[in-house]
Every structure is written in C-alpha cells, then in structure tokens.
C-alpha positions in Angstrom: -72.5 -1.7 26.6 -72.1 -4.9 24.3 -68.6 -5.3 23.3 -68.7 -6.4 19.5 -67.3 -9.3 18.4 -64.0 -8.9 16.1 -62.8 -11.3 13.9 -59.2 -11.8 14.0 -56.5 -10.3 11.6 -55.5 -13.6 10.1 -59.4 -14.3 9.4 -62.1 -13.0 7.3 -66.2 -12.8 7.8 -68.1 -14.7 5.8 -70.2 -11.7 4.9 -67.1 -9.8 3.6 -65.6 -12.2 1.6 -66.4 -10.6 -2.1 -65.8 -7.2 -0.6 -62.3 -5.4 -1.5 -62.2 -3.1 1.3 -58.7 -1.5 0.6 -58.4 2.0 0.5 -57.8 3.6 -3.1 -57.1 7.4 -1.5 -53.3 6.9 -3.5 -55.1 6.3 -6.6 -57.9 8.6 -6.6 -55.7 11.5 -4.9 -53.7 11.7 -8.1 -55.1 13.7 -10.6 -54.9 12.8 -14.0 -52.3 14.8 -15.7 -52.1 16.4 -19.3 -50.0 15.7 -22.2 -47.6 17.9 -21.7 -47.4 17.3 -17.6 -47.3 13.6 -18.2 -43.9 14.6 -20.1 -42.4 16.5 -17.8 -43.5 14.0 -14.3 -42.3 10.9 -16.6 -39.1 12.3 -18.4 -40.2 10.6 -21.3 -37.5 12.7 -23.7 -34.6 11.7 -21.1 -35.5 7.9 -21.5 -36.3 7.5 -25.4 -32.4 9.5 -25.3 -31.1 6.8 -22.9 -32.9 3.6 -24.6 -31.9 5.4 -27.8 -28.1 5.4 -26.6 -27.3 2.1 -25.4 -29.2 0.8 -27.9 -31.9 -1.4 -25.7 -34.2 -3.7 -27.9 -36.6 -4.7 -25.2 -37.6 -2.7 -21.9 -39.3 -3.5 -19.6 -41.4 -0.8 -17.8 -42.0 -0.4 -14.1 -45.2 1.4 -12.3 -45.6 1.2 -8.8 -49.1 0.5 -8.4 -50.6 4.1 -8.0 -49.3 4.8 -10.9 -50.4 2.1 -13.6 -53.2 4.3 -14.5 -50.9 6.1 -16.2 -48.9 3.0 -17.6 -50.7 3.1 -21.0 -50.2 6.8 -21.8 -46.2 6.5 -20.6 -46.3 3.5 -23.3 -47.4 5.4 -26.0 -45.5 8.1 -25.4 -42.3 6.7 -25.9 -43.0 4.3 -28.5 -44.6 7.4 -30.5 -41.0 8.7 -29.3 -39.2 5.6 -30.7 -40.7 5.4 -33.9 -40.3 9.1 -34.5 -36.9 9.5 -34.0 -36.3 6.0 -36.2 -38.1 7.6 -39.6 -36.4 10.8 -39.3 -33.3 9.2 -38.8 -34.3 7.0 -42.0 -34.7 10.4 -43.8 -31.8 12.0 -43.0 -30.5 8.6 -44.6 -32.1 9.0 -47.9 -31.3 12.4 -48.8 -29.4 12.8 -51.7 -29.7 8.8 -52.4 -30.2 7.9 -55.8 -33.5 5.2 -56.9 -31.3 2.1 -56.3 -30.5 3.2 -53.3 -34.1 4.1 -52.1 -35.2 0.5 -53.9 -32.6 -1.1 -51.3 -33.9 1.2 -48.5 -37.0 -0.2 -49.0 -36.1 -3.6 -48.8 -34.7 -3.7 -45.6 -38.0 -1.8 -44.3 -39.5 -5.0 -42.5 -36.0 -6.0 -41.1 -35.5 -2.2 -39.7 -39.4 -2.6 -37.9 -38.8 -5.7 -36.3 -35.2 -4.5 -34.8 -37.2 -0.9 -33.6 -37.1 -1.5 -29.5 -40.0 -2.8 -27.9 -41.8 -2.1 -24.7 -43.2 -4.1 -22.2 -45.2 -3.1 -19.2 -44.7 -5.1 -16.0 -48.3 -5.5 -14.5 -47.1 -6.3 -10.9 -44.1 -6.2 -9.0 -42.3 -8.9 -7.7 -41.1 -7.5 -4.3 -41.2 -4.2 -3.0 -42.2 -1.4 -5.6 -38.8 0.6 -4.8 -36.9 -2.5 -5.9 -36.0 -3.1 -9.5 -38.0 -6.6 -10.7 -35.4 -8.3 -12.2 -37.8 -11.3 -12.8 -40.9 -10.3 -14.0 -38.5 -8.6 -16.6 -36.5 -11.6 -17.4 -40.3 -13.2 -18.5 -39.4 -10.9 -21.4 -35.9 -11.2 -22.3 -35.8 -7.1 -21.2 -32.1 -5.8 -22.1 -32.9 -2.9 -19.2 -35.7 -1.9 -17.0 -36.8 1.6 -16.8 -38.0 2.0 -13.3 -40.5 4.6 -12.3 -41.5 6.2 -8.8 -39.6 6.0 -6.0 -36.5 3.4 -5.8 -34.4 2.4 -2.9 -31.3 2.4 -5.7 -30.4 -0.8 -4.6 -27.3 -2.3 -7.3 -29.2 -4.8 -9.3 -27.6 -8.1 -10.1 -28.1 -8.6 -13.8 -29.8 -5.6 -15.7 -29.1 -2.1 -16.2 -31.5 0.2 -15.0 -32.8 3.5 -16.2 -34.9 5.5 -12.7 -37.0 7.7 -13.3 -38.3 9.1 -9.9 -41.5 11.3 -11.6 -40.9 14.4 -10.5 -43.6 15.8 -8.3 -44.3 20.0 -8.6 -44.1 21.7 -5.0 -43.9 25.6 -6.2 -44.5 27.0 -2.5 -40.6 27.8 -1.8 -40.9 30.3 0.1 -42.9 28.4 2.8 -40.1 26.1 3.2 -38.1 28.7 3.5 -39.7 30.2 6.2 -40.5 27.1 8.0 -36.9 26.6 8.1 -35.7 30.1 9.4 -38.7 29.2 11.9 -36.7 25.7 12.7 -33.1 27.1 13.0 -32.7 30.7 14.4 -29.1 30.3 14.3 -27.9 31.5 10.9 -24.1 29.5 12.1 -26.3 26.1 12.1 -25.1 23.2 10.3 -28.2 21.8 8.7 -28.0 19.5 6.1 -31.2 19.7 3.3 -32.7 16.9 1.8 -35.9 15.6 0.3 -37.8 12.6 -1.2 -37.0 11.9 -4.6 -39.5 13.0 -6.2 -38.9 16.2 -4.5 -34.9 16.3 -4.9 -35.3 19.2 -7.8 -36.6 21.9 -5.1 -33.7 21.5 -3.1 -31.4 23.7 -5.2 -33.8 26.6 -5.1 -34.7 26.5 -1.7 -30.4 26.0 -0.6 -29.8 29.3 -2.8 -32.6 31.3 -0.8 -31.5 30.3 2.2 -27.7 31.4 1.5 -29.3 35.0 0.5 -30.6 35.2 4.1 -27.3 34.5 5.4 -27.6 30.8 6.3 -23.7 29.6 6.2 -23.6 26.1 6.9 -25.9 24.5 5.0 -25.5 21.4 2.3 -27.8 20.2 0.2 -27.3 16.7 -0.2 -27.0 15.5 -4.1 -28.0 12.2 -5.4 -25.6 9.2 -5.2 -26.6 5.5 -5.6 -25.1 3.9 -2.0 -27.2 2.9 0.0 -24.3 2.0 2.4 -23.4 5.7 2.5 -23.7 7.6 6.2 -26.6 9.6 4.5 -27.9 6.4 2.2 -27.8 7.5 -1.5 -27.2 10.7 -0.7 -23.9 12.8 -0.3 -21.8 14.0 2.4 -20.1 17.6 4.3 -16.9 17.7 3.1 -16.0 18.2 6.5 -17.4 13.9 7.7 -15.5 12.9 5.2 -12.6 12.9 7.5 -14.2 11.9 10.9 -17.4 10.9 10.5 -18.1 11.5 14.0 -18.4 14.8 13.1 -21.9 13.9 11.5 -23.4 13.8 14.7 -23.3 18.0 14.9 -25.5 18.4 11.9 -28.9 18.6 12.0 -31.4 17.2 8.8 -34.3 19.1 7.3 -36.3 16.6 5.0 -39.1 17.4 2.5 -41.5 15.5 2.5 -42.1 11.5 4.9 -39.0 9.8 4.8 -39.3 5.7 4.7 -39.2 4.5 7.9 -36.2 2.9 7.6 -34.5 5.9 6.1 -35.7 7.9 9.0 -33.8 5.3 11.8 -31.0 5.6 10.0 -30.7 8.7 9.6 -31.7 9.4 13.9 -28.7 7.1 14.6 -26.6 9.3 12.9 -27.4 12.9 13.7 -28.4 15.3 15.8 -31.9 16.0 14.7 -34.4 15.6 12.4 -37.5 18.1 10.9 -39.2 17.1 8.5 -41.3 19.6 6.5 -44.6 17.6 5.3 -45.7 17.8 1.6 -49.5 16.2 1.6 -51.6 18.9 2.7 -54.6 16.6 3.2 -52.6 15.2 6.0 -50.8 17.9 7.3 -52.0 21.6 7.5 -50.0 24.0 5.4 -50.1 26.6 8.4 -48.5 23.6 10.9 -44.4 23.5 11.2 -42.2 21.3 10.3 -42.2 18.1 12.8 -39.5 16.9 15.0 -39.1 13.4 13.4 -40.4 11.1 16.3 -37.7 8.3 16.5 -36.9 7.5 19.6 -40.1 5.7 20.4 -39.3 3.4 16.8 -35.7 2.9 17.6 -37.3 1.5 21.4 -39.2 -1.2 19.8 -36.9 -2.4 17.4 -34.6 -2.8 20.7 -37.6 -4.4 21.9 -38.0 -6.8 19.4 -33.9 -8.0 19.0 -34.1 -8.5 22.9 -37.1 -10.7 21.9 -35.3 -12.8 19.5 -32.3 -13.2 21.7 -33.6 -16.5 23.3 -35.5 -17.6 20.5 -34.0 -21.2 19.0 -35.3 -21.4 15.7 -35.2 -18.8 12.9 -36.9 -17.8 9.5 -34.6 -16.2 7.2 -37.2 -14.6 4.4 -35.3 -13.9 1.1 -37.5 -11.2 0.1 -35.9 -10.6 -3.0 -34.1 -11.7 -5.7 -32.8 -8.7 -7.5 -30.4 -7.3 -5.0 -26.2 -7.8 -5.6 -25.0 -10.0 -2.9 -28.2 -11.2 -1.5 -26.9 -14.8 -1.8 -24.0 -14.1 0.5 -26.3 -12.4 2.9 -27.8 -15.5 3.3 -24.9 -17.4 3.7 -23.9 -15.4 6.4 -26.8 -15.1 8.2 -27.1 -18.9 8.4 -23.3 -19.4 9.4 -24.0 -16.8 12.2 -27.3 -18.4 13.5 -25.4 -21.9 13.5 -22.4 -20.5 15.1 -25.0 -19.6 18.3 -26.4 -23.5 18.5 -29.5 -22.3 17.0 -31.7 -23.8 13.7 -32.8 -21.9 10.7 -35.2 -22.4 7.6 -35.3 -20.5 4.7 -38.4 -19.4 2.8 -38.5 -17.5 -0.4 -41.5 -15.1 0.1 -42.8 -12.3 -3.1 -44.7 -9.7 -0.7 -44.4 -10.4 3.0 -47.7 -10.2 5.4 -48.7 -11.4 9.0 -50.8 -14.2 7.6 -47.9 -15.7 5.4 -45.9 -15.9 8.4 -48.4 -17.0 11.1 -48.1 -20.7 8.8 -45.1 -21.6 10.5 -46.3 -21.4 14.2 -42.5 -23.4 15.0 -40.7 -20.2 14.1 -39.7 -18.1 16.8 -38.5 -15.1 14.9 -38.0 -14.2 11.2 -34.7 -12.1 9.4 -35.9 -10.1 6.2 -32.8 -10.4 3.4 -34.3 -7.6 1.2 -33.2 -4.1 0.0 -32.2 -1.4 3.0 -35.7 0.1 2.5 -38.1 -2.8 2.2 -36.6 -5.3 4.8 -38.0 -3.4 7.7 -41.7 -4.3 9.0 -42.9 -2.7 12.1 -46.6 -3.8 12.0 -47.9 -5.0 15.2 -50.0 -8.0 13.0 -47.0 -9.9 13.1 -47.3 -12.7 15.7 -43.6 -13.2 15.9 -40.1 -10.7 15.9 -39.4 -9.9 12.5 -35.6 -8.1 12.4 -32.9 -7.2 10.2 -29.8 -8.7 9.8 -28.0 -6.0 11.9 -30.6 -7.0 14.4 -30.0 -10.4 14.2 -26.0 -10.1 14.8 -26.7 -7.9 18.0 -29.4 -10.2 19.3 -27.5 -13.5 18.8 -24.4 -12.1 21.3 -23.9 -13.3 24.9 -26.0 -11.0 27.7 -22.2 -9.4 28.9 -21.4 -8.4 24.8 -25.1 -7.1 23.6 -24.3 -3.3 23.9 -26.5 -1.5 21.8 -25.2 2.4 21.2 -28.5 3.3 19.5 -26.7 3.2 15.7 -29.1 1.1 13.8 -28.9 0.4 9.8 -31.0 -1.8 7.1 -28.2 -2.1 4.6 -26.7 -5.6 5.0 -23.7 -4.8 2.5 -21.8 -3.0 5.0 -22.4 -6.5 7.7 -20.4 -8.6 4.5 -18.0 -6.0 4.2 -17.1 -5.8 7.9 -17.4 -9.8 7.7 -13.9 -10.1 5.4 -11.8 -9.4 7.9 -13.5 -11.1 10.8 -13.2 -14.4 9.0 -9.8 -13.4 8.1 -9.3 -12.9 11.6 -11.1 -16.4 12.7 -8.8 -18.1 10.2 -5.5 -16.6 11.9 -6.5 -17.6 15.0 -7.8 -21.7 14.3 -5.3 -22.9 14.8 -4.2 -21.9 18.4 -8.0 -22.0 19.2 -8.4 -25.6 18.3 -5.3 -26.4 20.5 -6.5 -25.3 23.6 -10.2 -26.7 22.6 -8.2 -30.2 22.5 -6.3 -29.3 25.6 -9.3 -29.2 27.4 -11.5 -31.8 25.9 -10.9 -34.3 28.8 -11.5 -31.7 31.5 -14.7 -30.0 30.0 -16.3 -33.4 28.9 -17.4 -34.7 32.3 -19.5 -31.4 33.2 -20.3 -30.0 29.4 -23.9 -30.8 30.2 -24.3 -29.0 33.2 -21.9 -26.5 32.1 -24.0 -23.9 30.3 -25.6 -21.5 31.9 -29.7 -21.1 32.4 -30.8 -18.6 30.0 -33.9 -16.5 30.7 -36.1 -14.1 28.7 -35.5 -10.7 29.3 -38.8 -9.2 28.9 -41.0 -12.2 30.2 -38.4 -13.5 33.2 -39.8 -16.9 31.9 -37.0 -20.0 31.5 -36.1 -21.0 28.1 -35.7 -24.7 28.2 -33.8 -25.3 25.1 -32.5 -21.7 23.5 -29.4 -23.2 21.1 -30.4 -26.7 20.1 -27.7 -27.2 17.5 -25.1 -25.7 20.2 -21.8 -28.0 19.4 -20.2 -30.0 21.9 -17.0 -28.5 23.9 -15.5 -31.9 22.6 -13.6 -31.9 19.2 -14.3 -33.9 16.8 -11.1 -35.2 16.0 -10.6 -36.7 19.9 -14.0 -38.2 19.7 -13.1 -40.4 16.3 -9.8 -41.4 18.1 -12.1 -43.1 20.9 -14.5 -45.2 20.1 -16.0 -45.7 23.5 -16.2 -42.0 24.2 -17.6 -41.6 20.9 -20.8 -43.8 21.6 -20.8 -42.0 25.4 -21.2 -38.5 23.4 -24.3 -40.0 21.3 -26.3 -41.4 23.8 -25.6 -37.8 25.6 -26.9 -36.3 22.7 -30.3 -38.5 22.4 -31.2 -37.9 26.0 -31.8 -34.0 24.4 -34.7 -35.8 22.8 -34.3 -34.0 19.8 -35.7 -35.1 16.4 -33.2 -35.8 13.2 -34.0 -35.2 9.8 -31.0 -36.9 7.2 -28.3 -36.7 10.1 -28.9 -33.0 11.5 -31.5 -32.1 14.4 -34.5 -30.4 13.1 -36.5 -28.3 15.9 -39.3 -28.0 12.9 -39.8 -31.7 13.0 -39.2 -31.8 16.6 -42.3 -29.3 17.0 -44.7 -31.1 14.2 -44.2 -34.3 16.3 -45.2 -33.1 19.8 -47.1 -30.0 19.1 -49.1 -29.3 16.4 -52.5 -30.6 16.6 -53.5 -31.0 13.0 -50.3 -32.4 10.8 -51.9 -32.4 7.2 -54.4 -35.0 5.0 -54.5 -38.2 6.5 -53.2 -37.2 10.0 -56.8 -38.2 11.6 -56.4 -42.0 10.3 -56.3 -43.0 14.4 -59.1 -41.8 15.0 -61.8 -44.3 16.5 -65.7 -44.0 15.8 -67.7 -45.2 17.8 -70.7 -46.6 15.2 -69.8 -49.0 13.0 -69.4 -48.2 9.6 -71.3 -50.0 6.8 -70.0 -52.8 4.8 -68.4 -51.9 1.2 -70.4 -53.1 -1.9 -70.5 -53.3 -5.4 -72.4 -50.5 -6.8 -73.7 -50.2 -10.4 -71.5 -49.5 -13.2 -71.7 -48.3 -16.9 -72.7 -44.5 -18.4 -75.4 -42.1 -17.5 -78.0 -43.0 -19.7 -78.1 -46.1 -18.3 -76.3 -48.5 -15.4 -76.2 -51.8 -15.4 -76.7 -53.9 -12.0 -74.5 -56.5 -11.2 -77.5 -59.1 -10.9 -78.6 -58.9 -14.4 -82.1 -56.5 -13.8 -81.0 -54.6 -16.7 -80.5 -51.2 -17.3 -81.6 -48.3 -15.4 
C-alpha cells in the first residue's frame, strides 16, 4: 500500500493555503440563547450594579472567542442598563424641582451624557483567554475590565477586574448524585467537591443531597482568588489547615474537565481524582465518572525536565504581561539559569505555537512565565522541552540533588516567595563562602579545567560537550585583578573554549549562527561564486512612460 506523503506541522500545502480548516464545534455547539437566558448566563444586573458602584467611566469587555457571538447582545444589554438607571436617577432628581431648577437640569444634559460610562469590546485577547488583557484595555484608557468565561484569577497588575464566569445550566442533580454514591461506597469518606466555574453554583445543591444520604465528610470547596492556594482558588478542610499533609487523605470529585494544569496539581496533592464529565457529545450520560488519568502526564513532564537538564542555552517566553510579579519571575529565572553556567534569551511572545518556537533552532529548551493555568503546553508539535519554572529549578540541580517527590505546581508566586529567604540565607553565608573560595584559588586553578565532571544525557546516553558555557571560574575575581600575569593566563584559558562574545559576555546564540546555521539572513550568499560570467552594467534609458529618452540622442520612444 502507498504510504501518503504528509507535509510537516510547521508547513502548509500549496493547495490549502486559502482554506481555514479549524474546527468551529465550540462555536456552533453553543446555542444561541434568549433574552432573558442571556441575562442570567452573563449577570448583566450584577455588573451594571458593580460598574454603577465604583463609578467606572470606561470598560472594557472581555469574550473568549466562543463567545464573541454574543459580544454585541452583552453590549447592549448593559448600556440599555446604564442609561436606564442614569434617567431614572435624573427623575428622581427632578421631582418636586421648581422651572429654574428643571431650566438648569437641562443645561447640564450634554455634560451628564458624555460622563454616562462607556463600553468597549476587546476583539481579541492578548494572551490566554483566562487571563485578564490588561493591554488591549489600556488601548482604551479602560478604568476596569469586566472579564467573561472562564479565568485563571490570576492578581492583575494595574486594573480592577470585575469576572464574570457565565454560568452554565446543568439541572441533572440527581445523576451526580448517584454517580457519586457509585464512586465512594463509604459514607465516612473524605471527599472534597468541586467544579469548573461555570459550574461552581451546582455544587451547593448537590453537597446538601449528599449530606441527606448520610455522607459525613464531605466539603465543598468555595471560591477564593489564590492561585497559590493547596486547592488553587479554591478553599480548604478546616482540618489541612493545620498540617497540610493531611490533604493527601482526601479524595476530589470535579464537575466537569479540569485544565490540565489544574488537574497535575491537584494529583500531586491528593489521593484521587473522579471527575464527572458535563459534555454529553463527548461523554455518554450512562458512563461513570473517570479516574483522572495523571500519572501518565506527570511521567512526561518528568520526561521533559530530565530533558532540559543538560541543555546549555534557554528561552524564557514572557507570555504575559498582565500578571503581578511577572517581572520578578523573570529575574529570577535568569539569576537561576546563570547561576548553573548556562545562557538565556528572552522573547516576549502574544499566543505561543510550535512554529513560533521552531525559529530559534539554537534554543535547547524554553520556560513559559505566564499565569498557573496558561504556562503549561504539553503538545508533542513542539520540537524542543517547553517547562515551567518549577521545572526549570528541579532540572537545573546536580544529578545527586534532582529528587523529584511527584508534587508538581504552575504557580510561580510561591518559587519568589520561597526565594526571600534563600537569598537571605545566601547573603548570611557570602562572606564565609568567599573566604574559603579565596583559600583555594591557588590549589583549584591548576586542574579547574579538567576539574568538572563529564556530563551525559540521561535519556539519550549521548555526551554533552559543552552543558554550562557561562559556568564561572573556581578563581575569584578579586585574586585574579591582584595578578596581572595570572590574569592574562585565565583569558587565554577561556579563548581556547572557543566561544563567541557579544559586548563582553559569551553568546552561545552567536556562537551557533556562526558555525551552524546554513542560511544567516539577506545578503548571507554574497560568497558565492558563479560560474558564467555576468554581463556588463549599462546605461539604460531614462525619463517617464510615455516616452524614454536614449542616451545617444534617437529620440523618444
């Protein structure tokens, strides 16, 4: 049988090109919703109250995109909302007034309109749709955002946000109910309850039937915006508050797909999940609630750190530009790859994809700095390791100190505030560390080349000939300056590396564009030696359209 020829993910056939072939099964599964439903998904009475309160002037409005169809209808709604509540407040004000009065009521009509708030709809996002876009609202001067769908409830660096997570109807209780008595036939078993946000309404109802049938131990986990929280934006037992080792006892039952990197955090973390599925085009209403296959997920991403253990160069994506802190994430993640020897860039990317990526063929892995939900990609189109920055920290340790228990987590805020007291801790400790580094400068300087250790890849066996380019010398600084001989001894060590510098400080990326890329840009063929030669430049003609003239008089043509 012919095997058919497929083109490549990063490539597209030249009989495809015009053709939009990506699936519109969210958009077309939706079905459109009436007046009165469009009220109650959208809260549009909660947010005119909340604009109405702080006294916004200009919101913007975010849809994710399955739900821009809708955009125009939430628009109206609460600006027909707005302007509502503004004239009857305006006639509560002229009751009783006398005609002045009204005269001067009437004069400050066109000052009142252009103060009424105005609304704004943000066509695309930014970054991930569960992030708050900061940006495109600043292209407005927004005073707050109202953010619809789901939202990762990151904290947001400059604007105040108003989420609105469009509550989704699921009126079959009592099938959760019994595929929960199915799950746990111990009535003594803690089980913690929780569901997707647009589902969190349900779970009251369905944690009061369940204590009717005698369930004792059972919590239903409330809202709570931390996503550094043991259950991330969610709350705890009573009882892990005081030793959350304790979590591990409790079991989860979810309604509805958790992210994926909800559902590794939460596997770290307790005993088991079941997750009870909502779309019934997927999953058959008569089929139980599934055992939340982690493992295998929580394997590759071990997979992929262990990959990116002896990789030299990194790509730190800032994947977005709304999320508190974000900047110092950055800064730590570089401080930690140069503390290992190793080189990193830093690229600014809107919505990450393989082919984005594959650009920068020099790269050897790439850390997301995004919000805990969007900063984890698991596709296999990626050519190289893309990790968090908790990945990161465990895959830049020695072999002897890369212990991985199995806890994983996507929120970096708790890696900066376990970082205070480690520098804290660094800083104590300099002094007596740069003593004994002095101690034995002269000793370690003879043998500091050979001194480090072959490293291998652990998954390929293969050597890796240069895995911490940027790794410091063992010699200080300060004994090299006080020796001018040993100084110039230490530089010619460090040019036999054969590493290329960029403004004082070795640069792998420039190391790699010189000896290994083929193509480097316009221009780059200029050596290139034809064989025939080429003709001889002349003088052509000269002048407008209508007519050129030639340089030896003939006139016009």
């Amino acid at each position: 049988m012919a095997v058919e020829n497929v083109a490549p993910a990063l490539s597209t056939s030249s009989t495809h090109i015009f053709e939009d072939n990506r699936s519109t099964s969210s958009a077309t599964e939706r079905p459109t919703l009436s007046n009165e439903q469009l009220q109650i998904t959208y809260e549009i009475q909660r947010t005119i109250s909340e604009i109405k309160k702080e006294k916004y002037k200009r919101i913007a409005l975010q849809f994710p995109d399955d739900m821009l169809r809708d955009a125009a209808r939430v628009f109206e709604a609460l600006r027909n909302g707005l302007v509502a509540d503004a004239e009857n407040g305006k006639t509560s004000r002229t009751n009783g007034v006398d005609d002045e009065s009204l005269q001067q009521t009437q004069g400050l009509k066109d000052s009142e309109r252009s103060s009424e708030p105005r609304l704004y709809i943000l066509g695309d996002t930014s970054y991930g749709a569960c992030c708050v876009d900061e940006v495109a609202a600043e292209h407005v001067n927004a005073d707050a955002v109202v953010h619809y769908g789901r939202a990762c409830l990151s904290p947001t660096a400059r604007l105040p946000v108003i989420y609105v997570f469009t509550v989704q109807p699921l009126r079959n209780i009592p099938k959760i109910v019994e595929d929960f008595e199915n799950a746990y036939n111990d009535k003594a078993q803690k089980v913690i309850l929780m569901a997707d946000l647009p589902y969190q309404h349900v779970l009251h109802d369905v944690a009061m039937a369940l204590s009717s049938r005698r369930y004792s131990n059972i919590h239903e986990a409330e809202l709570k915006s931390d996503p550094s929280s043991a259950l991330p934006n969610r709350t705890i037992p009573a009882e892990v508050l005081s030793d959350m080792s304790k979590l591990n006892e409790w079991q989860i039952f979810h309604i509805s797909d958790p992210p994926e990197s909800l559902l590794l955090t939460l596997s770290s973390r307790v005993a088991s999940i079941y997750i009870h599925p909502t779309h019934s085009s997927i999953y058959p209403q008569t089929q139980k609630p599934l055992v939340a296959p982690a493992a295998r997920a929580l394997n590759r991403r071990y997979a992929l750190l262990t990959a990116a253990s002896t990789v030299s160069v990194f790509g730190i994506l800032i994947n977005t530009l709304s999320v508190r802190n974000y900047l110092h994430m950055v800064d730590h993640v570089k401080n930690h790859i140069s503390a290992a020897g190793k080189k990193s860039y830093t690229f600014v990317v809107g919505k990450v994809n393989a082919a984005k990526v594959a650009n920068f063929s020099e790269i050897g892995a790439w850390v997301v700095i995004g919000c805990w939900e969007s900063s984890l990609f698991n596709s296999k189109d990626f050519w190289k390791p893309v990790i968090t920055p908790f990945e990161l920290e465990t895959a830049l340790k020695e072999d002897h100190q890369r212990v991985w228990n199995g806890d994983w987590s996507s929120d970096y805020q708790k890696l900066l505030d376990l970082a205070v007291p480690d520098a804290a801790a660094r800083t104590t400790n300099g002094d007596a560390a740069q003593h004994d580094a002095s101690d034995d400068a002269d000793r370690e300087y003879d043998s500091e080349p050979e001194s480090a250790p072959p490293e291998f890849d652990l998954r390929t066996g293969r050597y890796v000939s240069r895995p911490r380019p940027l790794r410091p010398s063992s010699v200080s600084a300060l004994d090299i300056g006080s020796d001018p001989g040993r100084q110039s001894n230490a530089l010619l060590r460090r040019a036999g590396g054969d590493l290329a510098v960029m403004g004082g400080v070795p640069s792998p990326g420039a190391e790699f564009l010189h000896n290994r890329r083929t193509w480097k840009g316009l221009g780059s063929d200029f050596e290139i030696a034809y064989e025939e030669r080429g003709a001889l430049i002349e003088e052509g003609r000269d002048g407008i359209a209508r007519g050129y003239v030639h340089r030896d008089g003939a006139g016009k043509v």
